[in-house]
N, C-alpha and C positions, 0 to 999 in steps of 0.2 A: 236422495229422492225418497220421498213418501212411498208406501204400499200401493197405497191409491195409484200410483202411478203404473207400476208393474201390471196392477189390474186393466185399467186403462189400456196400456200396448195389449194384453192378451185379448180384449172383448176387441178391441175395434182390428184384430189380428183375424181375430174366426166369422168376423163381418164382412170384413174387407178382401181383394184380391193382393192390394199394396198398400202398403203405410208407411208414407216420409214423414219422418219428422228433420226440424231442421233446427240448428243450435248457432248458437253462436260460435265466433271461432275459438279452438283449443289454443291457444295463446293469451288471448283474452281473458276466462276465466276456463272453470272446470266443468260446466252444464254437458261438453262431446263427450266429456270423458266421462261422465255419473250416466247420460245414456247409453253411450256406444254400451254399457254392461248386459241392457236390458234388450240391446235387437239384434238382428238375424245379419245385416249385412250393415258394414259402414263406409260410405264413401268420403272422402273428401272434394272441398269446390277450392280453387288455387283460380287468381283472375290474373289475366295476363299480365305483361308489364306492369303489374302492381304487388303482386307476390312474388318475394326474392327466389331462389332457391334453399335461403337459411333457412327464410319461413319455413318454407314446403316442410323440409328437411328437421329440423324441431318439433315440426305437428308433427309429422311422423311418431319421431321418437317420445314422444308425449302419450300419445296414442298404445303403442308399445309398450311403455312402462307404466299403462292401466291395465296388460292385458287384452287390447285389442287390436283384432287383427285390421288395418284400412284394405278392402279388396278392389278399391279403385280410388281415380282421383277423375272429376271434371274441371276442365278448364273451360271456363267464360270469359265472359268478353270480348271474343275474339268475332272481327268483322271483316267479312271480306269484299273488297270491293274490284270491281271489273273493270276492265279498260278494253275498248276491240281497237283491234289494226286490220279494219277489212282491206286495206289493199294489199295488207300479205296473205290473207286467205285464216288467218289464226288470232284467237283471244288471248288475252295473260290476265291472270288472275293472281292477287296480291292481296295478303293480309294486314289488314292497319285497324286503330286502333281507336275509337269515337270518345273523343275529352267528356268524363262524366261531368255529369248537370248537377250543378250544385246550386 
């Protein structure tokens, strides 16, 4: 990454309350790993049923062997959907999974 960029994080750092930036994924190419150098915290996003555990588990280590620490991970995609049993008196609540729109 250019200087310009470094500059960039800092101004809109001392502007700003919060600055996401968001990359493409660390497996894919190197863009996580040339920022994660430049900010304060790095999380990762893992989607449901569609990231393995190797994945996960790879980015991690990828991550790692740039030097950076991940201090969280978000998992999306997940959708929960309701069912009621009023004549037991109680709800059940179950997690599934909405077929992406392609």
């Amino acid at each position: 990454m250019s200087e310009r960029f470094g500059e960039l994080i800092a101004w809109a750092s001392s502007h700003y309350d919060l600055v996401l930036i968001d990359t493409p994924p660390i497996l894919a190419v190197t863009d996580a790993a040339i920022v994660g150098r430049h900010v304060g915290t790095t999380l990762m996003v893992a989607r449901y049923a569609v990231n393995t555990l190797k994945e996960v588990e790879t980015s991690l280590s990828r991550f790692e062997q740039n030097g950076i620490q991940v201090k969280g991970v978000i998992l999306n995609s997940i959708f929960r959907r309701a069912t009621g049993y009023q004549d037991y008196g109680y709800y059940e609540y179950e997690y599934s999974q909405i077929p992406n729109k392609k």
